[in-house]
N, C-alpha and C positions, 0 to 999 in steps of 0.2 A: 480364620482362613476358610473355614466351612463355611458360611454364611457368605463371603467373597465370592466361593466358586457358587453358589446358589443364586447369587445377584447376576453375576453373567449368566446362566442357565435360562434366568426368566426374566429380564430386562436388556432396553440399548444398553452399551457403555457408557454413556453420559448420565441415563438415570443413575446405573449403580454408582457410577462415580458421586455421582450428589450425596446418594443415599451414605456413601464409605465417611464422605466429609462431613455428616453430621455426627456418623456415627463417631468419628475422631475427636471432632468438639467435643463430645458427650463424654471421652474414654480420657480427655485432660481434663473436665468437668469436677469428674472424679477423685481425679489425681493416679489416674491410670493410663497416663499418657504414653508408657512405654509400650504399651501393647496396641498402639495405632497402625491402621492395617493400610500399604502403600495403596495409592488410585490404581485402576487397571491402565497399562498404556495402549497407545495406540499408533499404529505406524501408518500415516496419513498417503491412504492409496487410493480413498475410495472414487468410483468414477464419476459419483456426482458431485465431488470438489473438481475431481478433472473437467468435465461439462461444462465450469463457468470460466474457465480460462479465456481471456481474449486475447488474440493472435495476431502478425503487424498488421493482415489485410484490413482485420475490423479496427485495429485502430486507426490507420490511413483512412480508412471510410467515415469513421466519426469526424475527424480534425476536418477531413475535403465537406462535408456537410454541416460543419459548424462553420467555416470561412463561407459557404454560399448561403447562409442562412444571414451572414453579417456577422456573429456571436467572435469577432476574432479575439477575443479575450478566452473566452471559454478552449477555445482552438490553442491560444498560447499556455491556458494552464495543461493542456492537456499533454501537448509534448513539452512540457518542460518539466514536470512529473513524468514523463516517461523516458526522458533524455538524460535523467540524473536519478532516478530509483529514489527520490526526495519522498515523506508522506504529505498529505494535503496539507497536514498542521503545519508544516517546514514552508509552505510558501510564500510565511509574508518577513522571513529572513532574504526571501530576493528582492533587491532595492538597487535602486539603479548607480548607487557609491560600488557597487559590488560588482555592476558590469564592466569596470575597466580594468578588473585586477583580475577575474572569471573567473572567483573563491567567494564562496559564502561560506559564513560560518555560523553554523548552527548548533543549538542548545535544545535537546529532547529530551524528556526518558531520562535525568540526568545526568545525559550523555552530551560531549561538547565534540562536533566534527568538524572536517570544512569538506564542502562537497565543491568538485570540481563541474565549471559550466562549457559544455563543450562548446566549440568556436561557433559553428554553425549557429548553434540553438543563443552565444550569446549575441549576436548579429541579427537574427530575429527580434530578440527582445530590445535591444537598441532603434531598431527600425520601430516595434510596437508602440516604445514608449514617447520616441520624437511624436509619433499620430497621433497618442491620447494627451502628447505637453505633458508630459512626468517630468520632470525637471530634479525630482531628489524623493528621498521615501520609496514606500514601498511599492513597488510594482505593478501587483494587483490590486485594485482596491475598489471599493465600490466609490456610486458616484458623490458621496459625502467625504472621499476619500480614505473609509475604513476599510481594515482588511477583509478579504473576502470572508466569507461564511461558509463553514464545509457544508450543510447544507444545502444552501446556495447551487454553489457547485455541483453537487447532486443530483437537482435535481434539473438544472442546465444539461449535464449530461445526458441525463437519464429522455431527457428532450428531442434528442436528436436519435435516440434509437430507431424509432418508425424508419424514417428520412434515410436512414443509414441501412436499414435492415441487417442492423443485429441486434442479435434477441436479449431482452431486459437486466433480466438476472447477471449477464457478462457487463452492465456498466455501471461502474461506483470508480471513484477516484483512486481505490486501492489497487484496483484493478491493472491499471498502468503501472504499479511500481511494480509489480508480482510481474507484468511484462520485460519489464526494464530486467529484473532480476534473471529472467531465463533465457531473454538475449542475451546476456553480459555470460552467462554461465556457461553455456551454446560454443560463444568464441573463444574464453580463458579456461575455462573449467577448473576454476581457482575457488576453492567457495570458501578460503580464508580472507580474501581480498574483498570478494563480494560482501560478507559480513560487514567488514569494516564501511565497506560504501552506503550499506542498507542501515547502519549507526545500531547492528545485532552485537547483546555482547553474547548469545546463546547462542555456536553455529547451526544447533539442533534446530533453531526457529529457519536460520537459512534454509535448510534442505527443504522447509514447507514448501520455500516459494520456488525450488527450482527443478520440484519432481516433474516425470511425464510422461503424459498419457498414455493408455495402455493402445490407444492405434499407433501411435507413436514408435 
């Protein structure tokens, strides 16, 4: 416990944290496992997590700049990940069998959900998919017909920041769910519900995404 409080004294918390988990390897190594000393926690406030949050304005600016660009694909993953708090990986369970029932059911994390597709957003995708003749399968998909690539995606986004003037660091595909999360939190202020939506069985990981900022 000595050597704990001396790892926070002279390291971030993440170093000492490292340093604690080998030292715990090392104390089951042994056969001293009993004496494993818990990681330091941390209660996530700092403001440069708060800093990369994006807000509806910048997401409305991305989507209105990825439809004048052409990119309406990009445009459609963008609010449909944000319309449904889904992560990138969940997007190639949306398949156009699933737009007339507006249920998808998805398989994460070894976790089985069904995320609901809101009306609007699934009339979008109806209309998207008669443009590109989607006829059946999966949604998005490149033009060999594979699912998208979270890369891919990435860096599509990450493409229209300029054009959009917002700044770098607030676009990654996660970014929109951690939206979806704090609007949905905003109106319900349900964060057992919202768990459930976000397919968390831990509501502790909920609160990451629905804390806020300190001008806030």
């Amino acid at each position: 416990m000595e050597y704990k409080q001396w790892l926070m004294e002279h390291y971030a918390v993440s170093s000492a944290n490292s340093m604690l988990v080998s030292l715990n390897q090392f104390l089951i190594c042994i056969g001293k496992g009993i004496f494993r000393v818990r990681r330091i926690k941390v209660q996530r406030c700092e403001p440069l997590y708060m800093s990369k949050n994006l807000d509806k304005k910048e997401f409305q600016k991305l989507v209105k700049v990825s439809r004048e660009c052409g990119k309406q694909q990009t445009a459609m993953i963008m609010e449909t990940i944000c319309a449904t708090g889904i992560r990138v990986s969940e997007l190639k369970y949306f398949r156009i069998e699933n737009l007339k029932s507006g249920m998808v059911r998805v398989w994460n994390k070894g976790k089985y959900r069904i995320v609901l597709i809101p009306e609007n957003l699934r009339k979008k995708l109806l209309i998207y998919a008669g443009k590109q003749k989607i006829q059946s399968g999966i949604i998005f998909r490149t033009k060999s017909g594979r699912e998208k690539n979270r890369s891919n995606i990435w860096r599509e986004m990450k493409a229209l920041g300029i054009e959009a003037n917002v700044k770098a660091e607030k676009i990654f595909p996660h970014n929109l769910r951690h939206l979806f999360a704090r609007t949905y939190y905003e109106i319900e202020k349900n964060l057992s519900k919202l768990a459930d939506i976000l397919g968390h069985q831990d509501i502790n990981t909920t609160r990451i995404y629905t804390m806020e900022s300190g001008n806030r």
